[in-house]
C-alpha positions in Angstrom: -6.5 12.1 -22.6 -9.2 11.9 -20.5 -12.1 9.5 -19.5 -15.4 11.2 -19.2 -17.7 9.5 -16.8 -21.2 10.0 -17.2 -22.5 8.9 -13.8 -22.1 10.9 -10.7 -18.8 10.7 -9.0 -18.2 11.5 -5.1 -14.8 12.9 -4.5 -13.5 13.3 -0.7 -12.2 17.0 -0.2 -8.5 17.0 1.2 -8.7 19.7 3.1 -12.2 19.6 4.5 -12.5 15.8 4.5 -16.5 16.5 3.7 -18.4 14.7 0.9 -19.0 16.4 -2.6 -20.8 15.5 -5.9 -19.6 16.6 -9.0 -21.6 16.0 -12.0 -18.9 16.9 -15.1 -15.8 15.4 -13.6 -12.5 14.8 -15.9 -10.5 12.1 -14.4 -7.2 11.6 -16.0 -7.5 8.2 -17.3 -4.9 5.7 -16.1 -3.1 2.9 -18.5 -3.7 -0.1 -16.5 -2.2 -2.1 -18.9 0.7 -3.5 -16.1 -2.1 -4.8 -13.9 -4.5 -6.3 -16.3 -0.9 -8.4 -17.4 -0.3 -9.1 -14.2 -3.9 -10.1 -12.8 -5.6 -11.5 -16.4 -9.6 -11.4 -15.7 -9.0 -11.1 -11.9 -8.7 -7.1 -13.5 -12.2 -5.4 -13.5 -13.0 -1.2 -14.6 -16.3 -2.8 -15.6 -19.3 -0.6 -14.0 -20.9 -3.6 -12.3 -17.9 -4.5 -10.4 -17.1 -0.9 -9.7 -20.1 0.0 -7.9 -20.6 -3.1 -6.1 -17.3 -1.8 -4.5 -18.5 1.8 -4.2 -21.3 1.4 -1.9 -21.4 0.9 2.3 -24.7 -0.5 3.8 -24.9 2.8 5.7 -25.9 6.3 4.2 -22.5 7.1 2.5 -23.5 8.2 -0.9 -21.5 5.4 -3.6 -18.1 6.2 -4.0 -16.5 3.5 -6.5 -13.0 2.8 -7.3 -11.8 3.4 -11.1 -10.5 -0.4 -11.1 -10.8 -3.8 -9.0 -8.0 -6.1 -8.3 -8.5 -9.8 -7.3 -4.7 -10.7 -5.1 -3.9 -14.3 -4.7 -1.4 -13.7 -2.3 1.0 -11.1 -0.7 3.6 -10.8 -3.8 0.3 -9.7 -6.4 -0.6 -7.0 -3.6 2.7 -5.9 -3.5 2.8 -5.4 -7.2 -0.6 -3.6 -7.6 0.6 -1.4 -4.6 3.9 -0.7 -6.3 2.0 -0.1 -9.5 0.0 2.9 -7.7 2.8 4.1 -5.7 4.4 4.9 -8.9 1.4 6.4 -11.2 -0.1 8.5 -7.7 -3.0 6.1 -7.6 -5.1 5.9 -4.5 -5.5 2.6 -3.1 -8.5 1.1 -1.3 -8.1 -2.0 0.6 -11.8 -4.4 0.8 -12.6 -7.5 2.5 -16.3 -8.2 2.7 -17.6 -4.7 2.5 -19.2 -4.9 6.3 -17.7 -2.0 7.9 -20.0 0.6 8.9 -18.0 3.8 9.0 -17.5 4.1 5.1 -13.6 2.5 6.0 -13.8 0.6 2.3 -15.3 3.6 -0.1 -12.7 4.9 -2.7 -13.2 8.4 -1.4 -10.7 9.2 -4.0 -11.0 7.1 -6.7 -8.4 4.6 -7.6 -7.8 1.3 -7.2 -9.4 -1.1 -5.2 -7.8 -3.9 -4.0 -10.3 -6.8 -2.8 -8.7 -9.6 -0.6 -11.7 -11.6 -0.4 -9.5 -14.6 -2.9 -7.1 -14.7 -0.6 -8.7 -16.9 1.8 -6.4 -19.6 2.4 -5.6 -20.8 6.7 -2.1 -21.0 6.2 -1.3 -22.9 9.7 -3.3 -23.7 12.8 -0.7 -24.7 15.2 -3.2 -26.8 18.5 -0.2 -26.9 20.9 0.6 -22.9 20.7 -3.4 -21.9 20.1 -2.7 -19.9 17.8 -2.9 -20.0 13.3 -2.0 -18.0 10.7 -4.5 -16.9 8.3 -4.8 -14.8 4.8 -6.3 -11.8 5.1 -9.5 -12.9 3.2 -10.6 -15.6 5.5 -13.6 -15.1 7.5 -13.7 -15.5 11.0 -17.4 -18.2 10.2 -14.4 -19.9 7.7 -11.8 -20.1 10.5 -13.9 -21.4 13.3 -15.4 -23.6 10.7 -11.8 -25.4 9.9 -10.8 -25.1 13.6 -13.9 -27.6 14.2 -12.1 -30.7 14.8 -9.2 -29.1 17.0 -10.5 -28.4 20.2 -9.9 -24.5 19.3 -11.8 -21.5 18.4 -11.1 -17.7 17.4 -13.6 -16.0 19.6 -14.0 -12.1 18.1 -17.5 -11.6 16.7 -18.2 -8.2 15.2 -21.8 -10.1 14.5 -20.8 -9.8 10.2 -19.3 -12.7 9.2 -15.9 -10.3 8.0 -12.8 -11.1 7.1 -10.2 -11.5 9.6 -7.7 -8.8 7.3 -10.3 -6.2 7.7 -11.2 -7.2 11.4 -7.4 -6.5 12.2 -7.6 -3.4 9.8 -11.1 -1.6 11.9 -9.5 -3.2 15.3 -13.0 -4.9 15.6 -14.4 -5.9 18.9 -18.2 -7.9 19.7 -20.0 -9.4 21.7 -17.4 -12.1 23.1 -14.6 -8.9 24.1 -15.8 -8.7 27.7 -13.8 -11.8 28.3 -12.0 -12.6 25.2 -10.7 -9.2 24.3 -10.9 -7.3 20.7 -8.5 -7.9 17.9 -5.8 -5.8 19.3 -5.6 -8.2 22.2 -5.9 -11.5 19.8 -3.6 -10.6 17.0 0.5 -11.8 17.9 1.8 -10.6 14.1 0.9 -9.0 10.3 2.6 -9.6 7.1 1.9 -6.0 5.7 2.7 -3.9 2.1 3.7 -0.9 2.9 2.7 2.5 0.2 6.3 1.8 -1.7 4.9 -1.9 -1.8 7.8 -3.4 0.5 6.4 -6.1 2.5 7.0 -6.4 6.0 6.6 -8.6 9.0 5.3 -7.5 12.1 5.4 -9.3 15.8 5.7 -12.9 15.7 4.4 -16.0 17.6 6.4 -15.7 20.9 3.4 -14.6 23.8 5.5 -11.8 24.7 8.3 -9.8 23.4 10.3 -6.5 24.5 11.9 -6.4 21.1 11.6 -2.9 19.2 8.1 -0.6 18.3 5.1 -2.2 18.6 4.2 -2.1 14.8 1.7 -4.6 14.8 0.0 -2.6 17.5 0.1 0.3 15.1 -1.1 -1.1 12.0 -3.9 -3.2 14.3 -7.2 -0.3 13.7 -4.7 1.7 11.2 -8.0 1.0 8.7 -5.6 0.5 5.3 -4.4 3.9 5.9 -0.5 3.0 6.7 -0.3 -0.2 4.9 -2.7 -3.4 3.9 -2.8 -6.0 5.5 -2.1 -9.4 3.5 -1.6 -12.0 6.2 -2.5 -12.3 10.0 -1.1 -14.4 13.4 -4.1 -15.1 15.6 -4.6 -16.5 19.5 -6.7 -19.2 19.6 -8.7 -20.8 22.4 -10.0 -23.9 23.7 -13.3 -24.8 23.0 -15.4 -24.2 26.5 -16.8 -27.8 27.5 -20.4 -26.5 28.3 -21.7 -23.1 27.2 -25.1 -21.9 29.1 -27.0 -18.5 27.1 -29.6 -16.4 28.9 -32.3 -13.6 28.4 -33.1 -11.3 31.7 -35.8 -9.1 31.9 -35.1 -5.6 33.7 -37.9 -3.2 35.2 -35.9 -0.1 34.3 -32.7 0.8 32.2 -30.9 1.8 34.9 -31.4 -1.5 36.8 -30.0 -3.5 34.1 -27.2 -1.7 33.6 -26.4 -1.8 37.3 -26.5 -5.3 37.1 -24.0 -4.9 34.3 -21.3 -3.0 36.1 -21.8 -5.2 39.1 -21.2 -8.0 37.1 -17.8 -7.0 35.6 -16.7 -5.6 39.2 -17.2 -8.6 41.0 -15.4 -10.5 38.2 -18.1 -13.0 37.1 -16.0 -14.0 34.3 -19.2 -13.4 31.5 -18.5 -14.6 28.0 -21.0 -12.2 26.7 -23.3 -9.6 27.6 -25.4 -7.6 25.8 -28.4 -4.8 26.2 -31.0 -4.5 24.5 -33.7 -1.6 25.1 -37.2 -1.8 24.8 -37.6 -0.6 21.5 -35.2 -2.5 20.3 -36.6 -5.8 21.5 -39.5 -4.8 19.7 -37.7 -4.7 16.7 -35.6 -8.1 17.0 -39.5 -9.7 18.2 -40.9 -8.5 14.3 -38.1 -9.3 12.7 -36.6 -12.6 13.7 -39.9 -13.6 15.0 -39.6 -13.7 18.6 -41.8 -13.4 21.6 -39.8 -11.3 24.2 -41.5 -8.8 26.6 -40.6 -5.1 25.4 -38.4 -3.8 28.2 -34.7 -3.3 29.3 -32.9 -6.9 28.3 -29.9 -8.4 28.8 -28.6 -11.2 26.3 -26.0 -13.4 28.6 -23.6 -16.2 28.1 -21.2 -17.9 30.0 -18.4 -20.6 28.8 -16.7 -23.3 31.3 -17.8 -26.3 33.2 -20.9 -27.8 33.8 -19.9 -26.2 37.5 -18.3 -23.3 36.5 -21.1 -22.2 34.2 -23.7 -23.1 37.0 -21.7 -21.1 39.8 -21.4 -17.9 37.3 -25.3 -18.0 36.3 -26.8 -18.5 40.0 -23.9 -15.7 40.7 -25.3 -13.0 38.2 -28.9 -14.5 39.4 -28.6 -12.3 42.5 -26.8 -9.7 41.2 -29.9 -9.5 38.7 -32.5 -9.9 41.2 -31.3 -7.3 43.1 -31.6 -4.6 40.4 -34.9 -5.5 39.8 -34.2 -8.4 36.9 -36.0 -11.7 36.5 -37.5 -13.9 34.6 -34.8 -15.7 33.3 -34.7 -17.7 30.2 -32.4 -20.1 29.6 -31.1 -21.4 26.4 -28.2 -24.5 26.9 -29.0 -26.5 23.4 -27.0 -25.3 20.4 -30.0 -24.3 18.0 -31.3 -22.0 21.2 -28.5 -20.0 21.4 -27.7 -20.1 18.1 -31.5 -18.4 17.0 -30.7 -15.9 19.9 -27.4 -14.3 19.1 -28.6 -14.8 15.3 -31.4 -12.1 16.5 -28.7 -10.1 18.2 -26.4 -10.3 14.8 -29.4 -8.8 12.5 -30.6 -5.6 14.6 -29.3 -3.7 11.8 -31.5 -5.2 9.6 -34.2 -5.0 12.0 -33.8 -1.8 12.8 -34.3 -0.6 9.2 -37.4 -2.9 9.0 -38.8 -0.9 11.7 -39.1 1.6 9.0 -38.7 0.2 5.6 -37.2 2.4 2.7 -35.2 4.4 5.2 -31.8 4.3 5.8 -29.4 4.1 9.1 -26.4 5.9 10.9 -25.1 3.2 13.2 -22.6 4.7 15.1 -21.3 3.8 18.6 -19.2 4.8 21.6 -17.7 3.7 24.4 -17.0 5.5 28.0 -15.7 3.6 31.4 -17.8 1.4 32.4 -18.7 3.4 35.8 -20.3 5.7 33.8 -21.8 3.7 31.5 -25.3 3.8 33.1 -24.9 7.9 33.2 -24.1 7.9 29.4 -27.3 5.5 28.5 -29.4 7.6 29.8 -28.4 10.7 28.7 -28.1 9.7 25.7 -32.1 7.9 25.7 -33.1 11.7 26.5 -31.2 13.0 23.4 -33.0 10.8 21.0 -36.1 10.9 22.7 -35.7 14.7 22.4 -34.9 14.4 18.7 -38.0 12.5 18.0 -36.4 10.0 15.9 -36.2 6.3 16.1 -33.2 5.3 17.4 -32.9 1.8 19.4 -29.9 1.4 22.0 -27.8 -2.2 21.7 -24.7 -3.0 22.9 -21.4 -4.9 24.4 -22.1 -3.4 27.8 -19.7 -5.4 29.5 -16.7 -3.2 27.7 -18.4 0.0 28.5 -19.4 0.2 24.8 -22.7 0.6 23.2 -24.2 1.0 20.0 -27.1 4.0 18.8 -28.7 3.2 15.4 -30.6 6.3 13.7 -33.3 5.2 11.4 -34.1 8.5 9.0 -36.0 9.2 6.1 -32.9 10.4 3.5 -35.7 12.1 1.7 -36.5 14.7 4.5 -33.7 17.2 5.0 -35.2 17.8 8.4 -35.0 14.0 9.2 -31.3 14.1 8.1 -30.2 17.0 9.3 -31.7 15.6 12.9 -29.9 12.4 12.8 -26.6 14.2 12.0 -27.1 16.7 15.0 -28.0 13.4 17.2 -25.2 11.5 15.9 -22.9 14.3 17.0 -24.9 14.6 20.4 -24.0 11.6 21.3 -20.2 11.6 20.9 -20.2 14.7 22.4 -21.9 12.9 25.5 -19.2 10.6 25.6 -16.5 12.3 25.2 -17.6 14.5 27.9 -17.5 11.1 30.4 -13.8 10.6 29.4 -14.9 7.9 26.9 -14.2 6.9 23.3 -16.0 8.6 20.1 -15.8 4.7 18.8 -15.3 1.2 20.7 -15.1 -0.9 17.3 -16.4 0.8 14.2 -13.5 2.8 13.4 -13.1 6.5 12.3 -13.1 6.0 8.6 -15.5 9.2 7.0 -17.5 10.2 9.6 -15.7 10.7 13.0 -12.3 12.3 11.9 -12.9 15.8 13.9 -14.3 13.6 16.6 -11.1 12.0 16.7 -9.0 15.4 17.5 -11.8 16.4 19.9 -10.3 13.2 21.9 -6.7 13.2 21.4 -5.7 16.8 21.0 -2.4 17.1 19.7 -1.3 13.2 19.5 -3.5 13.2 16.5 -0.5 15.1 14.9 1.6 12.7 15.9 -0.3 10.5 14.3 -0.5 12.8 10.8 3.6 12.4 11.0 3.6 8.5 11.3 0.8 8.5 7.8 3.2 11.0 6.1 6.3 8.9 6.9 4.9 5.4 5.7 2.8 6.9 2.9 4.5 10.4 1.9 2.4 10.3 -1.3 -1.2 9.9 0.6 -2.4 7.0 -1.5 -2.8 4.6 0.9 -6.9 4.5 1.7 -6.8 8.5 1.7 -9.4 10.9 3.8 -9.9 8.0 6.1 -8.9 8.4 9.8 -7.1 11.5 9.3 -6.5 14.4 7.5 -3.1 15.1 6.0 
């Protein structure tokens, strides 16, 4: 028996890993009797709900799962996952859908099971900083609960994403130059495993000897090994005065001068971002600000009164010496909220700069003495592509962010962001850097991936096929088996 879909389907290839269409596909249809007994209306093959799960804010075509399950806790995941392990269902893990490297489309179909219910802070412990959260909770949510403690979780991908899928993509932000990225912020995982055996991963003890590093391993795995149902977090102490800044640069290369010099001398900078000129222009249209259109660095620093006075009169020289001025300061909390609110939305800006087009966003990451090298060269590429293309990013990590604005309607437009997107890896790699800081591999950047680890990325193929010898966990992501 089969079930005939009238719609479009996109299928992932297993052996090429490259997007197809089919247009009279025959899907054996599955009995999902089990799971609509176990989950009652939190069940869903209805269209609506299917698509809304089937479609990325980037330009992956929609790829939507057969069915959506709504987990409660770790014991329902367990039991959907079981469920598939035994029928040779694929499984898609969601959270809040924000990932920008197609991590969350059912490239294969299947089930797709969405964690955004579980969203329960299962203990915030103030004397150890550190809290234990379900995988659904937000990181807005936590910080939001954590308000009366003193304490704070201080990754910020920019999305307000779940915590779960944050651990899954190994997410990073605009506080990682002094704060770190999830791998550096998450002690332990509760985890189902394909077979739908739940494990526990690390612990709360601030350092251990004992055994693999599996949270380590699952921490940027992207649902491929296992999900994740429940995460162990660090926590940190609110600063006592928090000073943001915008500084104007003369030329690229002077602010991102000022940039290395910055980390080298170890100011100890909470956050710093660059923003080029065009994309200044494009934050000044959308979130309605006023800001001169040139290289700019976003700023903030967390301490003392003192402390954060010493570190901005410290990157004061180091700015004025690469040809940066004209400070402005923001210390009040609606200020610096309505600036790093601008930083949040260039992706939405960016597409404004060109409505009815779509976006690659992709991003890199290189050492951060070459980081001023890799800017440029990559500001020649796009100029040379003719396409729009503004430059944002952590720079205080080394890691930046390109995002392509095309027309999908002109093949020439798409086929020149696709040869850009690949010129810029390319230029990475080439500087001993990463093809991704924080976005993950997911669809797109799987040959990338064995461009820059050679033959550990077998390795890594023989780890999937031992903790998922069926390939149903989150398949054609990451990897190719």
């Amino acid at each position: 028996m089969v079930e005939q879909h009238a719609e479009p389907l996109y299928r992932i290839s297993s052996t090429t890993g490259e997007t197809q269409m089919a247009t009279a596909v025959k899907i054996q249809q599955t009995d999902w009797t089990a799971l609509r007994t176990i989950f009652g209306d939190r069940f869903s093959d209805s269209a609506a709900v299917r698509d809304h799960h089937g479609r990325a804010e980037t330009f992956y075509p929609a790829m939507p799962p057969d069915a959506v399950v709504y987990p409660l806790n770790t014991e329902e995941v367990a039991a959907a996952v079981g469920f598939c392990n035994e029928q040779g269902i694929a499984v898609t893990p969601y959270g809040t859908g924000t990932s920008l490297e197609g991590n969350f489309l059912a490239a294969r179909g299947g089930l797709c099971i969405d964690l955004s219910r579980m969203d329960q802070v299962l203990r915030v412990s103030a004397d150890d900083l550190d809290c234990t959260v379900q995988a659904g909770v937000t990181r807005k949510q936590l910080n939001t609960e954590l308000r009366d403690t003193g304490l704070f979780f201080p990754v910020d991908p920019g999305a307000d994403a779940s915590l779960g899928g944050m651990a899954s993509t190994r997410a990073s932000g605009t506080n990682a130059v002094r704060y770190g990225t999830m791998r550096q912020n998450v002690l332990g995982l509760t985890v189902v495993l394909a077979d739908g055996q739940v494990i526990r991963t690390g612990g709360r003890a601030r350092k251990s000897a004992a055994g693999y590093d599996l949270t380590g391993l699952f921490v940027g795995s992207e649902g491929t090994l296992g999900i994740i149902t429940e995460v162990t977090l660090r926590l940190y102490g609110q600063p006592e005065a928090i000073s943001a800044a915008v500084c104007e640069f003369e030329t690229l290369r002077g602010a991102v001068n000022a940039v290395i010099q910055t980390i080298q001398i170890g100011l100890p900078v909470a956050r710093i971002e660059l923003l080029d000129p065009l994309q200044i222009r494009a934050i000044n249209a959308y979130s309605r600000m006023n800001h001169r259109e040139c290289p700019t660095l976003f700023l903030e620093f967390h301490g003392t009164p003192a402390g954060v006075a010493e570190q901005a009169e410290s990157f004061g020289q180091v700015a004025t010496e690469n040809g940066g001025g004209n400070f402005h300061w923001a210390t009040n909390t609606e200020d610096r909220t309505a600036l790093w609110d601008a930083r949040h939305k260039v992706h939405y800006a960016n597409l404004a700069l060109r409505p009815g087009c779509k976006a690659i966003a992709t991003d890199v990451c290189v050492p951060i003495s070459r980081l001023c090298d890799c800017i440029e060269e990559t500001r020649r590429a796009i100029d040379d592509s003719g396409l729009t293309a503004p430059i944002v990013g952590h720079v205080g990590d080394g890691n930046f962010h390109v995002v392509l604005v095309f027309d999908p309607n002109s093949a020439d437009e798409t086929q020149r962001a696709k040869t850009l997107s690949e010129q810029i890896v390319a230029i990475a790699l080439a500087m001993e850097g990463s093809c991704t800081g924080e976005h993950g591999i997911g669809i797109g950047k799987k040959a990338h991936l064995v461009t820059e680890h050679g033959p550990a990325v077998e390795v890594m193929r023989q780890i999937k096929r031992a903790l998922d010898p069926a390939g149903i966990m989150n398949p054609a992501k990451v990897i190719d088996v």
